[in-house]
N, C-alpha and C positions, 0 to 999 in steps of 0.2 A: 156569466151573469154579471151586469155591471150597477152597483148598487152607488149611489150619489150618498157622500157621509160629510157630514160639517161638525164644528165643535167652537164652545166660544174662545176667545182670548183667555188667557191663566195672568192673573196681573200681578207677578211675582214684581217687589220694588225695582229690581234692577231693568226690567221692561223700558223698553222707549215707548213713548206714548205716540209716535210718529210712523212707523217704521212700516208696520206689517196694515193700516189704515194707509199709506197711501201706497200700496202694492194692492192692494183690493179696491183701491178708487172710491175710500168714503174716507168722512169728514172724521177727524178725534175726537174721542170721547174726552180726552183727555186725561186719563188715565193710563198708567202703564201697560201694554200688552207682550207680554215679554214672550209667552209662546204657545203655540195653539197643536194642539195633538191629532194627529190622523190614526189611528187604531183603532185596538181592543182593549189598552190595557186597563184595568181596573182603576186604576187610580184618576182617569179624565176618560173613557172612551166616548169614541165617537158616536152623534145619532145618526140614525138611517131615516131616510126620506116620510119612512110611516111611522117615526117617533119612536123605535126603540133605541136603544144602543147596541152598540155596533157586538159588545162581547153576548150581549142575548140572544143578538140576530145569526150569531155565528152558531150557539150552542142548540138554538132550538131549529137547524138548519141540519145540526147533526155532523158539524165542521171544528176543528181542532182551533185552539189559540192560536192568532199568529206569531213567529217569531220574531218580528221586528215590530220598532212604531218609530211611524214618520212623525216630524214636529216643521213647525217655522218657527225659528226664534230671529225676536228683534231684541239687543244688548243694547243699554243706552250707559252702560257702568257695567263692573267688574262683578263677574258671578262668584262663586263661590270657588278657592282651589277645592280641586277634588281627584280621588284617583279611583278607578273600581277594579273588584277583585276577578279573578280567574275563576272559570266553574268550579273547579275542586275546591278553592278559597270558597266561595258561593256557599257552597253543597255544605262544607263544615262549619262555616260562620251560621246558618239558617237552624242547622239541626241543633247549633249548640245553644243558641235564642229562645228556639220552640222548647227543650229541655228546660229550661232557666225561666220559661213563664213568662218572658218581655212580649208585652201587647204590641202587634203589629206596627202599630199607630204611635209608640212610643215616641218621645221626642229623643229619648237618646238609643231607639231602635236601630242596625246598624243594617243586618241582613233581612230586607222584606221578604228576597224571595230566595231561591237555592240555584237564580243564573247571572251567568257574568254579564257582562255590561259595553262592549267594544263600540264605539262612534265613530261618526264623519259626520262633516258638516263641511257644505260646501257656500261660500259668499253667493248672496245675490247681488248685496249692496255694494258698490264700485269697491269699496274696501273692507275689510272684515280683519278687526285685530283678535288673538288671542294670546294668552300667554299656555305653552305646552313644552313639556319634559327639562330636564335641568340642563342647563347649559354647560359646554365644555367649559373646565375650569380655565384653563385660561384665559378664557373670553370673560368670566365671570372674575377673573384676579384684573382685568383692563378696568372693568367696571369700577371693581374696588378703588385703585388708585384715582380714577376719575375723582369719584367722591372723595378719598380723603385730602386731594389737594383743593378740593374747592372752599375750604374754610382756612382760617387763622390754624384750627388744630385741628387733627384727626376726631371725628366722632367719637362716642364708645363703641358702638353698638358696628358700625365699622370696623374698627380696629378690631372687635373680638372676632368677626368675618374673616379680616386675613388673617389672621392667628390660627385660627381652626379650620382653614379652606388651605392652610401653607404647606402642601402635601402634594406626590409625583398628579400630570393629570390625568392619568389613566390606570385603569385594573381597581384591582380589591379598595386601595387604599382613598382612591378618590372617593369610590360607592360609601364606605366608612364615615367618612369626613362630611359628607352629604348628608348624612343620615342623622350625624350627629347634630347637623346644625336643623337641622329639621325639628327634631324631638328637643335643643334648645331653646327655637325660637318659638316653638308652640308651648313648649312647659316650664320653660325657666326662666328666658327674658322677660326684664317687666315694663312697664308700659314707658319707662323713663329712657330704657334702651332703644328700642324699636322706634321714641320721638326723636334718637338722634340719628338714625338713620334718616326717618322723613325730614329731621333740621338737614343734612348731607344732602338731600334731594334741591330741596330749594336753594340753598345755596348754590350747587354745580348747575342747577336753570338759569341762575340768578349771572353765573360766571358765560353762559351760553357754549357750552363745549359742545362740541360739534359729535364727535362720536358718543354713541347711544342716549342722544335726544331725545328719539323717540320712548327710548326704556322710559329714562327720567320723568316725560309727561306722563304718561300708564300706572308708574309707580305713586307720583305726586297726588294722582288723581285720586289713588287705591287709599291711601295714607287720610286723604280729607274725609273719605268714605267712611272708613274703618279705623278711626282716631284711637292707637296705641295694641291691636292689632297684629298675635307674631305671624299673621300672614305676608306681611309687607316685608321680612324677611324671607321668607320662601320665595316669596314673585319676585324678589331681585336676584332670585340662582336661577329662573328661569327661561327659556328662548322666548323673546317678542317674535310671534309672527305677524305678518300685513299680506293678508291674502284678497286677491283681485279678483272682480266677478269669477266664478264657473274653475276658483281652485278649488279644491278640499283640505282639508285636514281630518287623519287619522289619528283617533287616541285611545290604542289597547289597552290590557286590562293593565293596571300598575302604575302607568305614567301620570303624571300632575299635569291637568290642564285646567284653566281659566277665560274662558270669553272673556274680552272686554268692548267689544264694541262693533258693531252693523248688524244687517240681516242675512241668514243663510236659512239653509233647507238639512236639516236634520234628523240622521238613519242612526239606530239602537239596535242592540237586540232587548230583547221587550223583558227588561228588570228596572229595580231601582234600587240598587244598593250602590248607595255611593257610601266613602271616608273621604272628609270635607280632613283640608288643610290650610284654615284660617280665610280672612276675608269675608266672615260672615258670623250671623248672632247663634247660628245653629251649634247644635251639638260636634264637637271635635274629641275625638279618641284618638290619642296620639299613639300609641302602640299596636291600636289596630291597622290605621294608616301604615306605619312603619313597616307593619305585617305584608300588607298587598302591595305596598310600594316596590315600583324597580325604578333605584337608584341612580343607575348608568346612565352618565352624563352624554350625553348626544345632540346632535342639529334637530330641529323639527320636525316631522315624517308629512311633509307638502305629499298631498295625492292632484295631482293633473290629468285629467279625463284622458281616455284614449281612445279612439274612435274605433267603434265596433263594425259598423254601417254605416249611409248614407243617413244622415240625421243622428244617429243614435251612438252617442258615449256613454261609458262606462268608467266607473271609477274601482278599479281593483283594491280592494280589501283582505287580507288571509283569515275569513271568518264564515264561516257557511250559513252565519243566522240571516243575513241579508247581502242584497246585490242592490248597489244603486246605478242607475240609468238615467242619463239628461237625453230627451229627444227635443228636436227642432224642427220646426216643420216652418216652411215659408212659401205657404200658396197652393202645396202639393202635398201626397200622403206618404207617410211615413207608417211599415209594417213594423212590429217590435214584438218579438218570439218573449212568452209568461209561461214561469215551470214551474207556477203554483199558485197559492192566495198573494194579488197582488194589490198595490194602491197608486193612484197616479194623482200627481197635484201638478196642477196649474199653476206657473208660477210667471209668466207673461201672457199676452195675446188672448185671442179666444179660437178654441180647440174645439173638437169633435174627437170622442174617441166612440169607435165603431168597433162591437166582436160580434159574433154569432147570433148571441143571445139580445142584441138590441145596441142604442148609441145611448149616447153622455156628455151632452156640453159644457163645456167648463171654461169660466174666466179664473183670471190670478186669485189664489186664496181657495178656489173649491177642486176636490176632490173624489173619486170614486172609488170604490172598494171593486174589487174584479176577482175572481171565482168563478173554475172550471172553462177557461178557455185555456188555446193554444198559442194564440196570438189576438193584439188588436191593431187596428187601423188609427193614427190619428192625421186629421188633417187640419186646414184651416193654416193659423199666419201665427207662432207664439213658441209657447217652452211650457216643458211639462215633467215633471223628473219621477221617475218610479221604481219603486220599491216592491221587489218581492226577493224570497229567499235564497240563499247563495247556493253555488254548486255543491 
């Protein structure tokens, strides 16, 4: 059964007002469209063609929640750090909330629900930055010195960086040291230290050094954004990725990651507990963070499609809530095997997807909910990426 589901723009501030209007070929509202949901989940679902919503249409159909929810996000500025918790994290954070009487809907509510939270997200837009997991320290002790030759004297907010980062790079003692500066810069530095970092920033622009440039601009930007801010301490232990159409990025439960900029196509499993680590007006618990957080400083976890079939990649995940699949189709049909409730978005061209039960045209921006087939057909000249559950 292939059920056509649409949803509006969510115009969280950090939205480009650009991004995801011109991938759907209409004009700006001009307003922010930061990012449009394709599911069930309760907090935005999708409608279906005869105006229900999508979690209605599933329940009074006699069909289970699905496990994942698709999104497009367009970034035009830096989201919020954030890391999610592991299902047993999950499971004990929710039951210890419901205990405690915190309304759902809290603003300093932490666990909405009792599941984890694993992502990818994969670039449409030529380029896609993000900042994800803590950087080896070394890499992170180069940065330091950068900054602190770039002025007359060492910052402060610097200086106490390599002070408390000045430990082996690897095992227990790094995770320690990571940790601690973590829970300093969100609870103890004050707004006077974190402006001498951002003064460190401009300056090392200002001196044009060539190694991590790019940080510098991402950073500088975060800084104007979120003026005094101990998130701006955090994004500078972290890896800048620059990911290229059709890479992905993976970020399990534990790791900090931060969008900061283009458009990609965006697979969850279907929660929303996040612990935000600065960069935003929201609520921050820094010992909950500390709690889900894994510390262990490493490179980026780049996901690179791998091709399954003729037309059809796959982006490997170690998560059974979801499978994402890019197909391509140019001129000809493309067969793609569904091992359950699935969703398919259009994200070029225009498509035709064909199963059993009837077809589905789709340009960039729309969507179909698919239920109880074994396979569909898509054809026509474009890209289509789809989501249904992991093995």
């Amino acid at each position: 059964m292939l059920t056509p589901i649409s949803n509006d723009p969510r115009d969280y501030s950090w939205g480009s007002p650009t991004l995801i209007p011109a991938l759907e070929g209409r004009e700006p509202t001009g307003a922010p469209e930061a990012e449009i949901w394709y599911g069930d989940h309760p907090g935005c679902p999708s409608l279906t063609s005869d105006g229900r919503t999508l979690d209605v249409a599933l329940a009074e159909a006699g069909r289970p929640a699905l496990p994942f929810l698709l999104k497009l996000l367009a970034a035009a500025s830096s989201l919020s750090i954030q890391a999610h918790p592991t299902r047993a994290q999950a499971q004990e954070g929710f039951a210890r909330e419901e205990r405690a009487g915190v309304a759902r809907d809290a603003a300093d509510r932490l666990y909405r629900d009792d599941n984890h939270k694993p992502e990818i997200i994969v670039a449409l837009s030529d380029e896609f930055r993000a900042l994800v997991g803590l950087r080896p320290l070394a890499a992170t002790r180069r940065f330091l010195s950068v900054l602190a030759a770039a002025g007359d004297e060492v910052p402060a907010g610097v200086a106490q960086l390599q002070h408390r980062l000045d430990v082996d790079d690897d095992g227990p003692a790094a995770e320690r040291a990571l940790r601690d500066v973590l829970a300093w810069a969100l609870g103890e530095a004050d707004a006077a230290t974190v402006q001498s970092v951002a003064t460190a920033l401009d300056a090392a622009a200002t001196a044009q050094r060539a190694e991590f440039a790019d940080e510098i601009a991402v950073l500088r930007a975060a800084a104007s954004d979120f003026p005094g801010d101990g998130g701006l301490i955090v994004a500078l232990l972290m890896n800048l990725v620059t990911l290229r159409r059709g890479e992905g990025l993976f970020a399990p439960a534990g790791v900090l990651h931060a969008y900061q900029s283009g458009l990609g196509v965006e697979l969850m499993a279907a929660s929303d507990n996040v612990m935000r680590g600065g960069l935003t007006p929201k609520h921050v618990d820094v010992p909950e963070l500390l709690h889900v957080l894994d510390a262990t400083p490493a490179p980026a976890p780049v996901i690179r499609p791998r091709r399954l079939a003729d037309g059809v990649d796959v982006y490997d995940t170690p998560v059974d809530d979801f499978l994402l699949e890019r197909v391509t189709v140019a001129g000809d049909t493309v067969r793609v095997a569904v091992h359950g409730p699935a969703i398919a978005l259009c994200t070029d061209g225009e498509l035709v997807v064909r199963a059993a039960s009837g077809t589905a045209a789709l340009r960039p921006g729309a969507a179909v909910h698919i239920a109880d087939e074994d396979a569909v057909e898509v054809s026509g000249t474009g890209e289509l990426f789809l989501a249904q559950p992991g093995s």
